[in-house]
C-alpha positions in Angstrom: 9.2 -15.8 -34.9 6.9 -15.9 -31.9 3.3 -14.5 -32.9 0.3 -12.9 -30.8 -2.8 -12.0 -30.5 -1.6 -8.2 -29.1 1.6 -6.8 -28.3 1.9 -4.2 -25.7 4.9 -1.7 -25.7 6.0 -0.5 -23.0 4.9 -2.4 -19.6 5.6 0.7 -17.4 2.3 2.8 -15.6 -0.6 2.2 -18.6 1.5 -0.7 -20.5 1.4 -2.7 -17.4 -2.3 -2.3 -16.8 -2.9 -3.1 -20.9 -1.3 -6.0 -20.5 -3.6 -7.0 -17.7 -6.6 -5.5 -19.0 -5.6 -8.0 -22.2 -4.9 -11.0 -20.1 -7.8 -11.3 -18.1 -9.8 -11.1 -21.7 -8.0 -14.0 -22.8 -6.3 -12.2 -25.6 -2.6 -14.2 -26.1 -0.8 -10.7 -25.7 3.2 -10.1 -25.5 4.4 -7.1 -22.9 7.9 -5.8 -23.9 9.6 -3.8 -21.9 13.6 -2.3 -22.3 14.2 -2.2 -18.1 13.3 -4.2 -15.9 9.9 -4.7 -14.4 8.4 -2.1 -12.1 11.7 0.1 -13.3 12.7 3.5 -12.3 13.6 4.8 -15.4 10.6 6.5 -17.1 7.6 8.1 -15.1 6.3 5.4 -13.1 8.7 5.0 -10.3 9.2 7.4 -6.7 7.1 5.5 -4.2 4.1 7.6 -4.6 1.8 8.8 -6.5 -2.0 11.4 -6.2 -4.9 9.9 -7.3 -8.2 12.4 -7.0 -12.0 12.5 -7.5 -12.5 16.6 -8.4 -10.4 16.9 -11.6 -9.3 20.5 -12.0 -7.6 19.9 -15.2 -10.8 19.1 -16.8 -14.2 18.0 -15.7 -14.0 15.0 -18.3 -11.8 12.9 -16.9 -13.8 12.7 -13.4 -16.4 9.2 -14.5 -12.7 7.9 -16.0 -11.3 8.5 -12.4 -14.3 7.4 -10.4 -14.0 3.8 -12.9 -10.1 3.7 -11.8 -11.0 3.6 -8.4 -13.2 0.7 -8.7 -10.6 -0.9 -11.0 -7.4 0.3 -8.4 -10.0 -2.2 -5.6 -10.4 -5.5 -8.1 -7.0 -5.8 -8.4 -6.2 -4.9 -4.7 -8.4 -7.1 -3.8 -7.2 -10.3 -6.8 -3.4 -9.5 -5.6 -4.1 -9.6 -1.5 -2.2 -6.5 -1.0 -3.3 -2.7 -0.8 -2.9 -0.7 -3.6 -5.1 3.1 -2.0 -4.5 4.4 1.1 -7.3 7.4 1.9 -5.6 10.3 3.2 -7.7 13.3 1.5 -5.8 15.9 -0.4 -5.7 19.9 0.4 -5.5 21.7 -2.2 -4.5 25.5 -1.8 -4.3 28.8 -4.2 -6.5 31.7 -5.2 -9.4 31.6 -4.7 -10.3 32.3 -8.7 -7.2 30.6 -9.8 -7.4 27.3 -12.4 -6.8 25.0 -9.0 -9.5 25.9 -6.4 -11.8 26.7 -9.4 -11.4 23.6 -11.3 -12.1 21.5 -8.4 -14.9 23.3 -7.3 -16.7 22.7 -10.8 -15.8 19.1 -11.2 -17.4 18.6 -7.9 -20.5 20.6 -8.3 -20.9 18.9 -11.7 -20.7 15.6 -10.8 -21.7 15.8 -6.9 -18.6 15.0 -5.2 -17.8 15.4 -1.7 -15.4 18.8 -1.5 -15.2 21.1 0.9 -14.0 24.6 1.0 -12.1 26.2 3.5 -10.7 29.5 4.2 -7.0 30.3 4.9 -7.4 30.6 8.6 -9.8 27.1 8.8 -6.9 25.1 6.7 -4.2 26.3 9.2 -6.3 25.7 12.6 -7.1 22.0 10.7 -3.5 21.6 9.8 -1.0 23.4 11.6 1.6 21.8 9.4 0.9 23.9 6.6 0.7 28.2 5.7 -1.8 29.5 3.8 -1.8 33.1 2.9 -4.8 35.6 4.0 -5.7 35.9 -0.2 -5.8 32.1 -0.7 -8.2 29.2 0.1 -7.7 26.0 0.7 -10.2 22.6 -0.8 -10.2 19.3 0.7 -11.1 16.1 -1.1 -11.6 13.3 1.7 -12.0 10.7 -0.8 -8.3 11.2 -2.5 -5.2 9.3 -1.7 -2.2 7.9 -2.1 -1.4 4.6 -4.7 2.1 3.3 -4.2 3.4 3.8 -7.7 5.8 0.5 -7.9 3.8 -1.6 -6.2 0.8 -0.9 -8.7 3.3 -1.7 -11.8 4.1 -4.8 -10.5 0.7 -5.9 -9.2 -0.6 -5.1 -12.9 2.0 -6.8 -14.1 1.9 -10.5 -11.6 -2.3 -9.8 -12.6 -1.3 -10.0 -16.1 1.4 -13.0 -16.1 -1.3 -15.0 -13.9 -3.9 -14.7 -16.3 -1.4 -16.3 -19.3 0.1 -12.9 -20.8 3.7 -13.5 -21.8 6.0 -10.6 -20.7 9.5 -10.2 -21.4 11.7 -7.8 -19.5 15.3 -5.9 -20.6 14.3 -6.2 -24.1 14.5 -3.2 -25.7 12.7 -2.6 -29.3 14.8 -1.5 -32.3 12.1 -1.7 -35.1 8.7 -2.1 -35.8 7.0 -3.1 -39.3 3.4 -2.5 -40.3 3.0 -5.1 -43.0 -0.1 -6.2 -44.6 -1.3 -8.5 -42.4 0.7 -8.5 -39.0 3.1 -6.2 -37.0 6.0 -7.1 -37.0 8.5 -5.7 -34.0 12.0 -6.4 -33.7 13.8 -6.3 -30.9 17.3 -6.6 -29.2 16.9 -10.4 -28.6 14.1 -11.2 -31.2 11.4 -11.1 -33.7 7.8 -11.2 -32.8 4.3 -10.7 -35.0 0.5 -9.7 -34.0 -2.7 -8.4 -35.5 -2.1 -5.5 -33.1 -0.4 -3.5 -31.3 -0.7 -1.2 -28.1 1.9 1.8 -27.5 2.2 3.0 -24.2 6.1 3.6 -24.2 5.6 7.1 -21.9 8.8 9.5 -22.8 9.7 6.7 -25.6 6.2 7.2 -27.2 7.5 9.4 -29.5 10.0 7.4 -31.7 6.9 5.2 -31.9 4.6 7.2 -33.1 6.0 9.4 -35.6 3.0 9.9 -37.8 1.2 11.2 -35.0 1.4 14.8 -36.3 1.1 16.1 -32.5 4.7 17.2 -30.9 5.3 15.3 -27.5 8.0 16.8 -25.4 9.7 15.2 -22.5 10.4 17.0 -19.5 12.8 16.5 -16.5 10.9 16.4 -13.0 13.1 15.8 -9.7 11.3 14.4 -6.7 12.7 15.1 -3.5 12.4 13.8 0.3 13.0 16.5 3.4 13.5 15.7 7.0 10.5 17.3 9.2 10.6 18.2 12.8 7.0 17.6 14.0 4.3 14.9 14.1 2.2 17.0 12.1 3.2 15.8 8.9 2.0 11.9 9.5 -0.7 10.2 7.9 -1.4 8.6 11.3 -2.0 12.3 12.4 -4.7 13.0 10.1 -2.2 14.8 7.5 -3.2 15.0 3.8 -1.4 14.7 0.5 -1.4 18.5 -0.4 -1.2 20.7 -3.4 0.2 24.7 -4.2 -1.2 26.5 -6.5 1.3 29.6 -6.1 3.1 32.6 -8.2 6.2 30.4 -8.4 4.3 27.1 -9.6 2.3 24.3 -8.6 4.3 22.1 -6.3 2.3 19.0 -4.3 3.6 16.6 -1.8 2.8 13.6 0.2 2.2 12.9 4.4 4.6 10.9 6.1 4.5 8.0 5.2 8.1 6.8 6.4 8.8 8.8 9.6 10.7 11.4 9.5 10.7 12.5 6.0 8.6 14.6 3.3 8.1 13.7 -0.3 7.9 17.3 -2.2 8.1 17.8 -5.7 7.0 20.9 -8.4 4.3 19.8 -10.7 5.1 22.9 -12.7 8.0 23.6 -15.3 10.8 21.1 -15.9 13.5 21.6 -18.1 13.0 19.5 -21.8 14.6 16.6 -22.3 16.0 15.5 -26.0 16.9 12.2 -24.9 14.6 10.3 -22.4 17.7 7.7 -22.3 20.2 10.1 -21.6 18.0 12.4 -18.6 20.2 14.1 -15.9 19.9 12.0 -12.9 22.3 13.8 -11.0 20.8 16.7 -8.0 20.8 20.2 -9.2 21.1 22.8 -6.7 18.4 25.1 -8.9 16.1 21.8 -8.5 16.3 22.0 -4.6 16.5 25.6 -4.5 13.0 26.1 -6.1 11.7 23.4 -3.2 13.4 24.9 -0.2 11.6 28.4 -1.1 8.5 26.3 -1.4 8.9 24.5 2.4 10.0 28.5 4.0 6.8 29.8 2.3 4.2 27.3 3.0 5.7 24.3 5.1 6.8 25.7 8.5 8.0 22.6 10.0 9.5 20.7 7.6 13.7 21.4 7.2 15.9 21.7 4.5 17.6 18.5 4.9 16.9 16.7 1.8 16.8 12.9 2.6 16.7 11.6 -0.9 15.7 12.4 -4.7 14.8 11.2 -7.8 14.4 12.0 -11.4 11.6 11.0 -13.7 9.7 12.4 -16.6 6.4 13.6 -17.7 5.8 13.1 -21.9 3.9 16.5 -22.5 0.8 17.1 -25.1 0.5 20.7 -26.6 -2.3 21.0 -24.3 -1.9 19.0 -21.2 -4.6 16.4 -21.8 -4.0 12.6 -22.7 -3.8 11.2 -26.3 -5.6 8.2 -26.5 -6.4 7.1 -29.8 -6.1 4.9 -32.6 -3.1 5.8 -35.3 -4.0 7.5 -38.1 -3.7 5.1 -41.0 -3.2 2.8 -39.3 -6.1 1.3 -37.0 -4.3 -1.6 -35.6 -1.7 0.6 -33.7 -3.4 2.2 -30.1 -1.7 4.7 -27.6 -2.0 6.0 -24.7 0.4 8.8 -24.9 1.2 12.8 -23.7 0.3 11.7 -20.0 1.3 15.3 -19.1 1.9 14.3 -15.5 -1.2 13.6 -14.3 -1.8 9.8 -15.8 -0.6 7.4 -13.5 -4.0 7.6 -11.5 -6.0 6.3 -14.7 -3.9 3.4 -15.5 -6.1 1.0 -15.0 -9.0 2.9 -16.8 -6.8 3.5 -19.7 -5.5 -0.2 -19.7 -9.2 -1.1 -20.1 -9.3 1.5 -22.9 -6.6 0.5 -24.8 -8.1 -3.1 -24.4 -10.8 -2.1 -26.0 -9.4 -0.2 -28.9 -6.9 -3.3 -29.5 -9.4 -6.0 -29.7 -13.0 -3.7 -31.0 -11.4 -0.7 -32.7 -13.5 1.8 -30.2 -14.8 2.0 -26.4 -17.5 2.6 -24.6 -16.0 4.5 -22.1 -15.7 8.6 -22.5 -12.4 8.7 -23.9 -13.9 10.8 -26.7 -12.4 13.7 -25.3 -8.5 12.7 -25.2 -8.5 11.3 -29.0 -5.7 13.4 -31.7 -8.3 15.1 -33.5 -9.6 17.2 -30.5 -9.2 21.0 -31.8 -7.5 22.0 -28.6 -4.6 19.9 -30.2 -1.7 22.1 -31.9 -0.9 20.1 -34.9 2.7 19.3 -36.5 6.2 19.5 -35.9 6.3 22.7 -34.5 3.7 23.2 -31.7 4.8 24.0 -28.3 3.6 21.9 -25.3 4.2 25.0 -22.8 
């Protein structure tokens, strides 16, 4: 039996940062991981992903955000590749809706550079884009883009080069909190540490089954559309974009393969009982709800879908992260219930969870997103919609 220091679970999105985080401490840590590395299988995967200054979820998480940009730069800069491109972010919905007001209250309460804009400003700025007379539009010019493979695998190469031992389609069938070491068993072995880290995203469940908080997995298609115009381009001045509208919240991406539009609805998604067994397959209610979306607010983008995907957000009763220590059990961390909005922290968490696996706590202001929060509905039978 091979023993560690640490033994993350789960090397997808925050696993893969944890494992680096742990690394570059010196800490002899294990990653295991049941695909392989940088997979598409969970919620990590689909070229791109937001990241944001102006949370509107939640004022909170903006110094965790403003830390995950400086973190996203060290290991851009450590790996020689780019890991942010700047392209701002619109964001676009009532003008007393949860969106626009969210934003504007991060910002104010934490000075950061938004502006607001008016329906007929947005649509002289961008022509690519509608916005109805009611509605009003936001623009973060520090947001962007972080290329959602390429970050896995750069955690992961970080956390390899500093000494961390990772081991890919190996899939874990059981895991034993004895006395004195964890024990985890797996599909080709048997390993042992002082502690371990969970961060196993629509798996996290079957982990953490004394959690007391329900996590439910939903299905989220991705989808590509052709476009017509420059407008669209990155190179143009385009930014990622966000709807807050009576159907949902749907967001997208500019071009940044000509010719082609990554849209998706951040809102709704059908529950999923098996995270191994998620419909893959294109649903024509999935690219029905996206084609209204493009006639309604994207005037020059067609219906010619050019490719899709299907991952999945892990869902907390209310929307915010779990990150915490396991009741009873203090050796065991997670970074769990992502809700959708995660991947843009995963460094910040991975320092987090570094923390909590080697001091028990951590200084940074994760106070907020721990199990015992009273926003939490608790036990088998709280909703997370």
């Amino acid at each position: 039996m091979a023993s560690f220091d640490v033994i993350v679970l789960g090397t997808g999105g925050i696993g893969s940062a944890a494992l680096s985080a742990l690394a570059r401490r010196g800490v002899h840590v294990l990653g295991l991981e049941q695909f392989s590395a940088a997979h598409d299988r969970g919620s990590s995967h689909g070229q791109t992903r937001l990241i944001r200054q102006a949370y509107f979820e939640h004022s909170d998480y903006v110094p965790l955000v403003l830390r995950s940009y400086e973190l996203w730069d060290e290991l851009s800069v450590r790996r020689g590749e780019r890991l942010f491109q700047q392209t701002g972010l619109l964001q676009v919905g009532p003008a007393d809706g949860a969106v626009v007001q969210g934003v504007i209250h991060s910002a104010a309460q934490h000075g950061l550079d938004v502006e607001q804009l008016t329906a007929t400003e947005v649509t002289q700025r961008w022509p690519g884009f509608l916005v109805p007379a009611a509605q009003v539009g936001v623009f973060e010019r520090r947001a962007g883009v972080l290329p959602v493979e390429k970050c896995v695998q750069a955690h992961l190469d970080d956390a390899v080069a500093c000494g961390a031992a990772l081991r890919t389609d190996e899939a874990v069938v059981a895991i034993e909190a004895g006395p004195t070491t964890i024990q985890v068993q797996t599909t080709r072995g048997q390993y042992d540490a002082a502690r371990l880290v969970v961060t196993a995203g629509p798996w996290s469940a079957r982990w953490l089954a004394n959690l007391g908080v329900r996590l439910v997995v939903r299905r989220k298609p991705l989808f590509w559309f052709a476009t017509r115009t420059p407008v669209y381009r990155a190179t143009e001045g385009c930014p990622a974009f966000l709807y807050e509208t009576p159907r949902g919240v749907f967001y997208g991406f500019p071009e940044l393969q000509l010719g082609e539009l990554k849209i998706a609805e951040h809102s709704g998604g059908d529950e999923v009982a098996d995270p191994a067994a998620v419909d893959r397959q294109l649903r024509a209610e999935d690219q029905c709800r996206l084609t209204e979306f493009i006639a309604d607010y994207l005037p020059h983008v067609l219906t010619e879908r050019t490719g899709h995907v299907v991952c999945m957000y892990t869902m907390s009763p209310d929307e915010h992260f779990l990150v915490d220590t396991l009741a009873g059990d203090s050796r065991i961390c997670f970074a769990a219930g992502l809700s959708g909005h995660g991947f843009k922290f995963a460094p910040v968490l991975g320092e987090a969870l570094a923390d909590l696996a080697t001091a028990g706590h951590s200084e940074l202001p994760i106070a907020f997103l721990n199990c015992r929060r009273p926003t939490l509905k608790r036990g088998p039978d709280s909703a997370a919609r």
